[in-house]
DODO-349876 format. One record per atom (N, C-alpha, C): z, x, y; residue number from 1; residue in three letters; atom name. Coordinates in nm, 2 decimals, m for minus. Layout:
# DODO-349876
<<Z; X; Y>; NUM; 'Ala'; 'CA'>,
...
***
This chain:
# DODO-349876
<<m4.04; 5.80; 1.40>; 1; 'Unk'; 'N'>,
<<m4.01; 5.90; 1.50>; 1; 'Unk'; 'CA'>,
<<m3.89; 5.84; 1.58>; 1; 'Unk'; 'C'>,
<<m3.79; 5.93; 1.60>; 2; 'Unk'; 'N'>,
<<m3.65; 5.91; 1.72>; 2; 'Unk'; 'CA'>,
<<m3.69; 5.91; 1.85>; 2; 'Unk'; 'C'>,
<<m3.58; 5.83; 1.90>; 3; 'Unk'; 'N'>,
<<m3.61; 5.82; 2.07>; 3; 'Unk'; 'CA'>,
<<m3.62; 5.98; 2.10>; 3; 'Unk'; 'C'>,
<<m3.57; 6.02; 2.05>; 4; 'Unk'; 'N'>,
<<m3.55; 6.18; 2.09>; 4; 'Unk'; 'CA'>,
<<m3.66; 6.27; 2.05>; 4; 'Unk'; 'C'>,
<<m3.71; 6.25; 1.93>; 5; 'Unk'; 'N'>,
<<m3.87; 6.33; 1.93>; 5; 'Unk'; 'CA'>,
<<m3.99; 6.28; 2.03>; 5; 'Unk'; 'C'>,
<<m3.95; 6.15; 2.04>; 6; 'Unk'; 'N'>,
<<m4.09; 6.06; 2.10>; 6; 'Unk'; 'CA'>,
<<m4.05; 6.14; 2.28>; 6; 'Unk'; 'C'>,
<<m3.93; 6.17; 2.31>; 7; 'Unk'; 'N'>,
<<m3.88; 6.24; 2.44>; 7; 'Unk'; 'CA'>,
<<m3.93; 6.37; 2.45>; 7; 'Unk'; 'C'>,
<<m3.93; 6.46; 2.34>; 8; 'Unk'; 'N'>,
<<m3.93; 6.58; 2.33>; 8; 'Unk'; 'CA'>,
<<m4.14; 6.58; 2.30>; 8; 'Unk'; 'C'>,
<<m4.19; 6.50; 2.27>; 9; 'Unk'; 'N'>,
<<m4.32; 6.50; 2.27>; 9; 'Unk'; 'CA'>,
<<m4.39; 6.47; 2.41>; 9; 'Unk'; 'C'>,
<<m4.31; 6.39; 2.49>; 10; 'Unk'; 'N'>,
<<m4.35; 6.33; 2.60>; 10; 'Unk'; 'CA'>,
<<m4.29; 6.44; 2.68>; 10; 'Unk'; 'C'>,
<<m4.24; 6.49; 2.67>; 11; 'Unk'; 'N'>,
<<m4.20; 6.62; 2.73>; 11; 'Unk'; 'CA'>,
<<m4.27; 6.73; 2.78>; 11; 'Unk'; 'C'>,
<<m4.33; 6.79; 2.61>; 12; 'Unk'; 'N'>,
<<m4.41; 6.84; 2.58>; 12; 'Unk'; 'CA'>,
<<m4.56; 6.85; 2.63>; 12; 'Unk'; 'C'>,
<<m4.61; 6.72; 2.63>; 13; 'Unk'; 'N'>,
<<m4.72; 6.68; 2.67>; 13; 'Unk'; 'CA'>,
<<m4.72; 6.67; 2.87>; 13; 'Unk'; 'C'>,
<<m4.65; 6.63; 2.91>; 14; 'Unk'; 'N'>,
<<m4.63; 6.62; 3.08>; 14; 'Unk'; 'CA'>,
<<m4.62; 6.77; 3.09>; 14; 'Unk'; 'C'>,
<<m4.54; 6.86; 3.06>; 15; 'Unk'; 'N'>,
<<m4.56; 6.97; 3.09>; 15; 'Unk'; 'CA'>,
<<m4.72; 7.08; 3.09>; 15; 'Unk'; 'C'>,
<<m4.80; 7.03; 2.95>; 16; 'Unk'; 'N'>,
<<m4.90; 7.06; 2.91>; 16; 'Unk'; 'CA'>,
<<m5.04; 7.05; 3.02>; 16; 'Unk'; 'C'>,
<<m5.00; 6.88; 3.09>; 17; 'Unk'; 'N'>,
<<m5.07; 6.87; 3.16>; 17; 'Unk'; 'CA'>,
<<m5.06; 6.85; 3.33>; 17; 'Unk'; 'C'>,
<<m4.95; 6.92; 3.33>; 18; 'Unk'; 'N'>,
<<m4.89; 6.98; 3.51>; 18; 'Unk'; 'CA'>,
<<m4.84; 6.84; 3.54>; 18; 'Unk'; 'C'>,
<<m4.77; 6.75; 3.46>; 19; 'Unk'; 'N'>,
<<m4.73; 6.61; 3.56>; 19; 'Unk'; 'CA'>,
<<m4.59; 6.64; 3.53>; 19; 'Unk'; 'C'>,
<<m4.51; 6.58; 3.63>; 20; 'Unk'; 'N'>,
<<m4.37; 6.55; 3.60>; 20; 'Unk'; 'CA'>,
<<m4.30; 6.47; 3.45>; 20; 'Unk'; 'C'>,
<<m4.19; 6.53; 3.44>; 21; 'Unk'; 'N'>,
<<m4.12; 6.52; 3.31>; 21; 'Unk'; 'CA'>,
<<m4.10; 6.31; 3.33>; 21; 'Unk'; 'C'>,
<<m4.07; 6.31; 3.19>; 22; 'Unk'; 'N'>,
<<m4.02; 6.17; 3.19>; 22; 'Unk'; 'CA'>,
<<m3.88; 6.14; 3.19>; 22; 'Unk'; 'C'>,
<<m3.81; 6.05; 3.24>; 23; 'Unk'; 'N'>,
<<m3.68; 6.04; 3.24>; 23; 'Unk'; 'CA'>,
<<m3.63; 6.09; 3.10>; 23; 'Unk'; 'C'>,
<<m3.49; 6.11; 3.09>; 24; 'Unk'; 'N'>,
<<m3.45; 6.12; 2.96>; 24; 'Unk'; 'CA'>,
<<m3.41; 6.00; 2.92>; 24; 'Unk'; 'C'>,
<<m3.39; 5.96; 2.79>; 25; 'Unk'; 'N'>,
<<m3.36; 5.84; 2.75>; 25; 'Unk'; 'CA'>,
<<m3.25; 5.76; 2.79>; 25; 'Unk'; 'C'>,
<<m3.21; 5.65; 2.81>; 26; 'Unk'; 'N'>,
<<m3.05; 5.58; 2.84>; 26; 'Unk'; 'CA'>,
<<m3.01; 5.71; 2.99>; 26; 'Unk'; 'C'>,
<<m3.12; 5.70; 3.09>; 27; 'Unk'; 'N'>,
<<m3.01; 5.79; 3.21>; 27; 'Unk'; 'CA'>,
<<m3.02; 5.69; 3.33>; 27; 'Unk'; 'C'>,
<<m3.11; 5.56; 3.23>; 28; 'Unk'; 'N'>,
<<m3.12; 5.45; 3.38>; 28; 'Unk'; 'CA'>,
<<m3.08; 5.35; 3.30>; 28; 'Unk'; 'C'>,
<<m2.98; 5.35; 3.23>; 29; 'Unk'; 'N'>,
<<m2.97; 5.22; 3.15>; 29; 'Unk'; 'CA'>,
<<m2.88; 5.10; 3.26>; 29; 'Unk'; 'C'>,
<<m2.77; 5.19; 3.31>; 30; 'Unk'; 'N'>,
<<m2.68; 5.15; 3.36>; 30; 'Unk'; 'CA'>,
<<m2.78; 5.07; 3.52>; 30; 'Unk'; 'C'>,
<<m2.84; 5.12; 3.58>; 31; 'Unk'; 'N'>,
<<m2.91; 5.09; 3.71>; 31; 'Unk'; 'CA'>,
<<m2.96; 4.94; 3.65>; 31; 'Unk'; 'C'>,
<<m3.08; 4.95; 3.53>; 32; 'Unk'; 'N'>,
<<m3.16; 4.88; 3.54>; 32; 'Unk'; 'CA'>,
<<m3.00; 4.71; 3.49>; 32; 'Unk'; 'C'>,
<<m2.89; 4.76; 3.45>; 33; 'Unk'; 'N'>,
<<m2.83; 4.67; 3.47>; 33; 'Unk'; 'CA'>,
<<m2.76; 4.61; 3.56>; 33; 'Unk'; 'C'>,
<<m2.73; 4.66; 3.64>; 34; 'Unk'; 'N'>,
<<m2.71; 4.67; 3.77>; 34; 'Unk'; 'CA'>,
<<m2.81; 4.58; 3.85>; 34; 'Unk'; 'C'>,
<<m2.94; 4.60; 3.87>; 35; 'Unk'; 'N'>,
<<m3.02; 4.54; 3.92>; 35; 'Unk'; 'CA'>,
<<m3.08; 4.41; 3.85>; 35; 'Unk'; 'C'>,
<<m3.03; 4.37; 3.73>; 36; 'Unk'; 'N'>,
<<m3.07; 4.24; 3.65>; 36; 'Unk'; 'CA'>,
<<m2.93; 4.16; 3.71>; 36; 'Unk'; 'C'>,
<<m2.83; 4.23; 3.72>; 37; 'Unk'; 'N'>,
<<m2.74; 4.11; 3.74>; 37; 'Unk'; 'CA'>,
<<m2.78; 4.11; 3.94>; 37; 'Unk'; 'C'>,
<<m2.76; 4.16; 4.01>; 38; 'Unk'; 'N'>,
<<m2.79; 4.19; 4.14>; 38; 'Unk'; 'CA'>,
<<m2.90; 4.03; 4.14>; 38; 'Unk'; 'C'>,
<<m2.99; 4.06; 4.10>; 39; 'Unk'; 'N'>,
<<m3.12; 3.95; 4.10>; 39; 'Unk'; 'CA'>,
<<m3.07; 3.87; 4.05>; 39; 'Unk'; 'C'>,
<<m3.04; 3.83; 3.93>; 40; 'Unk'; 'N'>,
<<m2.91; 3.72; 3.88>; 40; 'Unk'; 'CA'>,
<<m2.85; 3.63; 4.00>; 40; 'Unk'; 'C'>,
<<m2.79; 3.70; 4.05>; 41; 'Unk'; 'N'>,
<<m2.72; 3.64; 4.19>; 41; 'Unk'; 'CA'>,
<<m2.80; 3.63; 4.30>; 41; 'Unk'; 'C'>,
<<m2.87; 3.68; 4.32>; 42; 'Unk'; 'N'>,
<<m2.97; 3.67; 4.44>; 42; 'Unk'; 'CA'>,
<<m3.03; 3.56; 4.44>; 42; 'Unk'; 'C'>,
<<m3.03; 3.50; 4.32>; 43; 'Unk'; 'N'>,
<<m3.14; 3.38; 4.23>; 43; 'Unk'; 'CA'>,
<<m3.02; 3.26; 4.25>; 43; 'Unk'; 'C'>,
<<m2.90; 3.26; 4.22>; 44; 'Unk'; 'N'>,
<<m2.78; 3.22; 4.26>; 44; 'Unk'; 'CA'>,
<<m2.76; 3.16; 4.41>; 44; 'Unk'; 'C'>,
<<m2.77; 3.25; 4.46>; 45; 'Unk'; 'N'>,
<<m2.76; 3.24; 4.59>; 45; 'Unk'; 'CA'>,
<<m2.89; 3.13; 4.65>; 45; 'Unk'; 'C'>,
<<m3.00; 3.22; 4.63>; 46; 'Unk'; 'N'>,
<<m3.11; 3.11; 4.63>; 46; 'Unk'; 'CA'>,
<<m3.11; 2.95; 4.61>; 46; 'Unk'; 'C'>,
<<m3.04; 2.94; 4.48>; 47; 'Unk'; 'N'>,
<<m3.05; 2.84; 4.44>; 47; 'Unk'; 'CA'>,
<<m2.93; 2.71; 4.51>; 47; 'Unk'; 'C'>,
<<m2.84; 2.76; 4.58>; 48; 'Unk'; 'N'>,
<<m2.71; 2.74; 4.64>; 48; 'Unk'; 'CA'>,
<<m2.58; 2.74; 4.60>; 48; 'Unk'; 'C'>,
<<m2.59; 2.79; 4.47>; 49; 'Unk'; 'N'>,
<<m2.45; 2.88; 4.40>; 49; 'Unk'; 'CA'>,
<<m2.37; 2.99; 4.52>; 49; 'Unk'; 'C'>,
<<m2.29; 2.96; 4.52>; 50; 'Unk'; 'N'>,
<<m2.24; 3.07; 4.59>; 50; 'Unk'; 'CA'>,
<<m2.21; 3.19; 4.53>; 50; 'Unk'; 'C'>,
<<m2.20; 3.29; 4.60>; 51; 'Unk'; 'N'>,
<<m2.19; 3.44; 4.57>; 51; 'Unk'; 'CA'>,
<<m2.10; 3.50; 4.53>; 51; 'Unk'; 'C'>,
<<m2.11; 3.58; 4.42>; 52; 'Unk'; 'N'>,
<<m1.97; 3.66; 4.34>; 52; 'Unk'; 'CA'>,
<<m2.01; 3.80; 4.37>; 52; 'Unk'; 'C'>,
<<m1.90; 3.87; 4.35>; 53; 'Unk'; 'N'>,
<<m1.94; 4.05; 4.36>; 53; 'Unk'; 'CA'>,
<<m2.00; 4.15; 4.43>; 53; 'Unk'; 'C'>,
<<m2.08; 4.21; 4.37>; 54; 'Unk'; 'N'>,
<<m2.17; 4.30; 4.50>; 54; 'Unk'; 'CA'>,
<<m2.23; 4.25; 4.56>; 54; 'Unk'; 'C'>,
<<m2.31; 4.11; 4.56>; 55; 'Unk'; 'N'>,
<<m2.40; 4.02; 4.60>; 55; 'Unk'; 'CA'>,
<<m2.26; 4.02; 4.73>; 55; 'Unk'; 'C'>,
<<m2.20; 3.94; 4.76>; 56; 'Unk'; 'N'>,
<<m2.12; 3.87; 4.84>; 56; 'Unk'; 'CA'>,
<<m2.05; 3.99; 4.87>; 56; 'Unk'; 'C'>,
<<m2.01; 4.12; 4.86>; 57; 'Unk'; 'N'>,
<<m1.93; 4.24; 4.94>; 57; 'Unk'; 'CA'>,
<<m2.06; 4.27; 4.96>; 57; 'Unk'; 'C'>,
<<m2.17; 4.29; 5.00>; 58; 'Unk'; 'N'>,
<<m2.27; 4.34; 5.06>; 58; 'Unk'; 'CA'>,
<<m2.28; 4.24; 5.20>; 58; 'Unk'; 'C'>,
<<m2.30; 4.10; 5.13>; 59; 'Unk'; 'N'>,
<<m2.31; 4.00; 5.24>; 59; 'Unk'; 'CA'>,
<<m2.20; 4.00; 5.33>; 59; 'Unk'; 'C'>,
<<m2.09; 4.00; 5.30>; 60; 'Unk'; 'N'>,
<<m1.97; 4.04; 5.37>; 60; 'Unk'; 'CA'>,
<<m1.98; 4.16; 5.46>; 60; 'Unk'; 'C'>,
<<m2.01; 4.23; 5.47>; 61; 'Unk'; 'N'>,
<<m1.99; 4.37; 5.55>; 61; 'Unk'; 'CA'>,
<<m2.11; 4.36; 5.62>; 61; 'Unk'; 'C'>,
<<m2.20; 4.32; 5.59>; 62; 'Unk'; 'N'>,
<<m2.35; 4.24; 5.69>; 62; 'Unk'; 'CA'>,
<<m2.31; 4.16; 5.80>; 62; 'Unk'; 'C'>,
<<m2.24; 4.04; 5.73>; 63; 'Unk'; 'N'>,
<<m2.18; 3.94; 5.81>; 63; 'Unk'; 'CA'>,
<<m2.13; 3.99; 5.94>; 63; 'Unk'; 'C'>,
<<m1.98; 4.02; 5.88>; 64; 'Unk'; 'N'>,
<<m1.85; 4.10; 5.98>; 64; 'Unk'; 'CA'>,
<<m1.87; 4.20; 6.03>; 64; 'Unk'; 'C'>,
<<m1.92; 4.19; 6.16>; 65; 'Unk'; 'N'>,
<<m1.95; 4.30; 6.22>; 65; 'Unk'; 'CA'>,
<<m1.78; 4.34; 6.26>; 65; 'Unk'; 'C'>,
<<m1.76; 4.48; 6.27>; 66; 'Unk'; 'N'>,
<<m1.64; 4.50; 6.30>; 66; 'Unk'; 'CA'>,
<<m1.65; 4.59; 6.43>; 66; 'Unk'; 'C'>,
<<m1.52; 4.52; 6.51>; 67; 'Unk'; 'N'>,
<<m1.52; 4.56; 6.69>; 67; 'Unk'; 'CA'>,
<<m1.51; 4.71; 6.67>; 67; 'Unk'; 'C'>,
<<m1.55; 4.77; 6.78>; 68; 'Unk'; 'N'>,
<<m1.60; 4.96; 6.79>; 68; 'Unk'; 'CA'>,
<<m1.44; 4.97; 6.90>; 68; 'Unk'; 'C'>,
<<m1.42; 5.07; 6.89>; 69; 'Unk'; 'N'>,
<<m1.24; 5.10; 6.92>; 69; 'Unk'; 'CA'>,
<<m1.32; 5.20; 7.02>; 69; 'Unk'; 'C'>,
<<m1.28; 5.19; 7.16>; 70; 'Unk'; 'N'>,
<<m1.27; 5.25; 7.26>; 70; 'Unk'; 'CA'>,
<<m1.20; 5.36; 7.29>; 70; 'Unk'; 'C'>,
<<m1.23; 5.50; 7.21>; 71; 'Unk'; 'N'>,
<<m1.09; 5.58; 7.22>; 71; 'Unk'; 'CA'>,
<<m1.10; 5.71; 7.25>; 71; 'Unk'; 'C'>,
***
């Protein structure tokens, strides 16, 4: 059976029994890698590696508070 029948059964079946559908295949592929490297570095960080990327542009704009303009 295809990721796509095993989708279209699981589909099938949540509907059958009033629950919410199941994601569709590969529509969180990109997130859950996102979030492996994110933790990657957070473990980095932890460890005293310093910080690359969104890890460190997050930390950065956390950091730097920027002055409020009187206008």
């Amino acid at each position: 059976m295809s990721i796509t029948q095993q989708y279209v059964l699981d589909t099938y079946r949540a509907r059958q029994l009033g629950e919410p559908a199941p994601p569709a295949p590969g529509t969180q592929d990109w997130q859950v890698v996102r979030e492996w490297r994110d933790h990657r570095q957070f473990r980095a960080v932890v460890a005293g590696r310093p910080a690359r990327g969104r890890m460190r542009q997050a930390l950065g704009r956390w950091l730097h508070v920027r002055p409020r303009s009187t206008g």
